[in-house]
C-alpha positions in Angstrom: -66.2 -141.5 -44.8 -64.7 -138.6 -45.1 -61.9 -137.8 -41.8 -60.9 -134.3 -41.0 -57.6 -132.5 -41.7 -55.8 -131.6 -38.8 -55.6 -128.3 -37.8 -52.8 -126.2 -38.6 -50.4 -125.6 -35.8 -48.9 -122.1 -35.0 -46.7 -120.3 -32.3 -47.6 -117.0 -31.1 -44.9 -114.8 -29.3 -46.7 -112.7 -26.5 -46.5 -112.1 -23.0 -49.6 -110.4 -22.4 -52.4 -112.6 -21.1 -55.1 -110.7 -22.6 -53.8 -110.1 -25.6 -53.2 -114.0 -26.0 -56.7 -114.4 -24.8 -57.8 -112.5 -27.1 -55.7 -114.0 -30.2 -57.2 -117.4 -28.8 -61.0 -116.1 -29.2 -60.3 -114.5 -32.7 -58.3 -118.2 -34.0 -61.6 -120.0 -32.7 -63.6 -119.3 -36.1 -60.6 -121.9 -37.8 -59.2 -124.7 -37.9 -56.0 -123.4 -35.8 -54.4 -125.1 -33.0 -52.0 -122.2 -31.1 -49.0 -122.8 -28.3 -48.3 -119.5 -26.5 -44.7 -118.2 -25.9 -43.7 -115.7 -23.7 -40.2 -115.1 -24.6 -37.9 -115.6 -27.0 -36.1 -118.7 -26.2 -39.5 -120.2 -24.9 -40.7 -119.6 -28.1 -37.4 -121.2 -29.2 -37.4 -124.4 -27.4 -41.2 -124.9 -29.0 -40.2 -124.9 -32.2 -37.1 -127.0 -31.4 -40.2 -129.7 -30.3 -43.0 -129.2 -32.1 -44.2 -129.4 -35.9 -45.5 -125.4 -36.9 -46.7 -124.1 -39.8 -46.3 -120.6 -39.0 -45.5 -117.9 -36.6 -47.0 -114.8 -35.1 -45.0 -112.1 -33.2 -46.7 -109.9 -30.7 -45.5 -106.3 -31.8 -46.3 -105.4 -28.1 -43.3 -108.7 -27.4 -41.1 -107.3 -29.2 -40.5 -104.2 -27.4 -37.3 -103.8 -25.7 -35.9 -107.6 -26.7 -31.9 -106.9 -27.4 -30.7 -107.3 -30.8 -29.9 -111.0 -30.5 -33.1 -111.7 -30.5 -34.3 -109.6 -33.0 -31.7 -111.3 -35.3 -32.9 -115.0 -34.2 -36.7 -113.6 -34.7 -35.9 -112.4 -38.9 -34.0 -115.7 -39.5 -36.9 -117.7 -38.8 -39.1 -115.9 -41.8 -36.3 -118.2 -43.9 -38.0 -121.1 -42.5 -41.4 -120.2 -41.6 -44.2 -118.0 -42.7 -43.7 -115.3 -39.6 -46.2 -112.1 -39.3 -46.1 -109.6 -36.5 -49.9 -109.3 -34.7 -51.0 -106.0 -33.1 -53.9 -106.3 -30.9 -56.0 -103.2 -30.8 -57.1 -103.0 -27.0 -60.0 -100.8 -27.4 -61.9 -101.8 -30.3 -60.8 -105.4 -30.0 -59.7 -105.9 -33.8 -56.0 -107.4 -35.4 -53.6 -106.1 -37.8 -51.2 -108.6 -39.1 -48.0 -107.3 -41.0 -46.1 -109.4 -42.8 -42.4 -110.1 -41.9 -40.7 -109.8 -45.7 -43.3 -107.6 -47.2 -44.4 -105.3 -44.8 -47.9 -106.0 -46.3 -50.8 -105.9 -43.7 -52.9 -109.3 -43.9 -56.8 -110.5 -42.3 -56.4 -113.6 -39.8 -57.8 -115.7 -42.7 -54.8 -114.6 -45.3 -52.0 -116.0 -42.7 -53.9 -118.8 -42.0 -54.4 -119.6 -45.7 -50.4 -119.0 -46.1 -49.7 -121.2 -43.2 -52.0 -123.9 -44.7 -49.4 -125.0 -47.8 -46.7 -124.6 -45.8 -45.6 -128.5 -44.5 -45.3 -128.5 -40.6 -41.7 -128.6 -39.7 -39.2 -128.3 -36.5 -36.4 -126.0 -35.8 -33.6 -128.3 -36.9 -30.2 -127.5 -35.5 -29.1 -128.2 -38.6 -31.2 -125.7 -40.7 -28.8 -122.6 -42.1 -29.6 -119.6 -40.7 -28.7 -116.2 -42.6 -26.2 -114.8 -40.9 -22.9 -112.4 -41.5 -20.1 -113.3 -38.9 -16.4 -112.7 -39.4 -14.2 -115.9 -40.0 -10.5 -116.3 -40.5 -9.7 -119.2 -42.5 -6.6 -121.5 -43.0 -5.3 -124.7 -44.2 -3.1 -124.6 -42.0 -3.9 -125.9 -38.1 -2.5 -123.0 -36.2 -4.2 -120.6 -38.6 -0.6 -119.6 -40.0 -1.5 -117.0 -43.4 -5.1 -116.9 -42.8 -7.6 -114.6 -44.5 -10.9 -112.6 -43.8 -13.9 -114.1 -45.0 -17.6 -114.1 -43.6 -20.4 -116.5 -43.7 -23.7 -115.9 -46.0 -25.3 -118.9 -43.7 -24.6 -120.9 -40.8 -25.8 -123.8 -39.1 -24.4 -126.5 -36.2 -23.1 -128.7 -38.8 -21.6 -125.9 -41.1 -21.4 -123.0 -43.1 -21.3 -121.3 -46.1 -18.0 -118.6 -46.7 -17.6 -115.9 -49.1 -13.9 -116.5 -49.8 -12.0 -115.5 -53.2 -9.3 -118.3 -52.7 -9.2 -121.1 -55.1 -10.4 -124.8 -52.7 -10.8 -128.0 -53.6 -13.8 -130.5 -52.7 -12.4 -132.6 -49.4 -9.7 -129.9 -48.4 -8.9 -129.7 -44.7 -9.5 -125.9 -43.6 -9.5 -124.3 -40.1 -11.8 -121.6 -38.5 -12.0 -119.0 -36.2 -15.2 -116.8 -36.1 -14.4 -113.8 -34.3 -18.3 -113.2 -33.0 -18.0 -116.6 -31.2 -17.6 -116.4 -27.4 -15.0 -119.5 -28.0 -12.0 -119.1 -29.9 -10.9 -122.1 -30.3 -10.0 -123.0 -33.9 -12.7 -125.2 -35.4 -11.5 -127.9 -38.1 -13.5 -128.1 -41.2 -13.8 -129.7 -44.4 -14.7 -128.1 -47.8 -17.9 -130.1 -49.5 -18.6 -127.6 -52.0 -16.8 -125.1 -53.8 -18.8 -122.1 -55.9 -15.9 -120.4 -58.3 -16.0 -116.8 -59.1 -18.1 -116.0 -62.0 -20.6 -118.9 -61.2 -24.2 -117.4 -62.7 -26.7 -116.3 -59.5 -24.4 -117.6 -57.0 -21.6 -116.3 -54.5 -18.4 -117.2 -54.7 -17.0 -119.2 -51.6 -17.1 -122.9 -50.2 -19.4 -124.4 -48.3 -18.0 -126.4 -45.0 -18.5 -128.9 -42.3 -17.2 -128.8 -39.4 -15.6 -132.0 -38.0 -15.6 -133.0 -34.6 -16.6 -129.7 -32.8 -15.7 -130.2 -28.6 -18.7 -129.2 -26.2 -17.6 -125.9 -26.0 -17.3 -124.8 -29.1 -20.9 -126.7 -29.7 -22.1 -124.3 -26.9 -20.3 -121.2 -28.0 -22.3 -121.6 -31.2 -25.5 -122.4 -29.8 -25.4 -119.6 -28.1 -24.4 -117.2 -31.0 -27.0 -118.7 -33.3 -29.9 -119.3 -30.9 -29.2 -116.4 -28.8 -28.4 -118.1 -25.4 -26.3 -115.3 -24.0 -25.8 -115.7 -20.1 -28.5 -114.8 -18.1 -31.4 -115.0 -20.7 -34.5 -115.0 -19.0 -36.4 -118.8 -19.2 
């Protein structure tokens, strides 16, 4: 007997009612199953929850959101396939334009991209790409710290272009200047990439060790864009 795949999940950014009515009509013809997010950090807290195999980005959403938010909506192309959707009001049709490539797809095309891509959450541990200013140390109060700034950064760690010379295990201390907190954050260095190193940037990768609540929060809210006052 033969059993039916499941459908392929997706989240679609828009706050427009008949625009994600009519996204709804047009996703009937496949084997789609669609969660509607208003904003931002809605559409957020759904991927945070649910397994998606792609994204879609009202154009008409994306209007107006501040630059946070723009940042957090181009990270998540390193994760998912994403497309922005514009809904043509008066004749009814779609254009779909691809996040990296610019290249306009059909409905079927994303949908047929989506399809070999494994379902997956949000993972607070998944490296976003992201270029924030970071003094580093070994020593605890920062004493003769230098610049460096992060290629990639998650909850758990990051990844520094640094041109000093580390060793696997070495204690090292952090402050990232974009962070609302400034708290030094302690670290430790689980990979090291010298200079020179074919296709690869020089720097060390880090954890960070035994981050309080508020510097867990400051982050958060730098890399999920939770500024005060968001709207829910």
């Amino acid at each position: 007997m033969q059993v039916d795949a499941k459908p392929i999940f997706m989240v679609v950014l828009s706050g427009d009612k008949e625009e994600a009515q009519a996204i709804t009509e047009a996703f009937g013809a496949f084997h789609v199953k669609l969660a509607f997010a208003s904003t931002m950090r809605n559409l957020r807290d759904i991927l945070f929850e649910r397994l998606c195999s792609g994204i879609l980005l009202g154009i008409t959403s994306l209007v107006g959101i501040d630059q946070a938010s723009k940042s957090f909506g181009q990270s998540l192309e390193h994760v998912y396939p994403v497309a922005r959707i514009r809904w043509n009001r008066f004749d009814g049709s779609f254009s779909l334009i691809g996040f990296r490539n610019g290249r306009v797809e059909t409905l079927a095309d994303f949908i047929a991209i989506c399809s070999s891509v494994s379902p997956r959450r949000l993972r607070s541990w998944d490296r976003l790409p992201k270029t924030l200013n970071v003094m580093i140390s070994s020593a605890p109060d920062l004493a003769n710290a230098t610049r460096a700034f992060t290629t990639n950064i998650s909850l758990r760690g990051c990844f520094l272009h640094n041109s000093q010379e580390w060793n696997i295990g070495d204690a090292v201390f952090l402050q990232i200047q974009e962070l609302s907190s400034q708290r030094i954050i302690n670290g430790n260095v689980v990979r090291y990439v010298p200079w020179g190193t074919p296709f690869r940037v020089q720097g060390i990768g880090i954890q960070f060790v035994n981050m309080d609540d508020e510097q867990m929060e400051a982050l958060q809210q730098l890399l999920y864009f939770l500024p005060a006052g968001l709207p829910e």
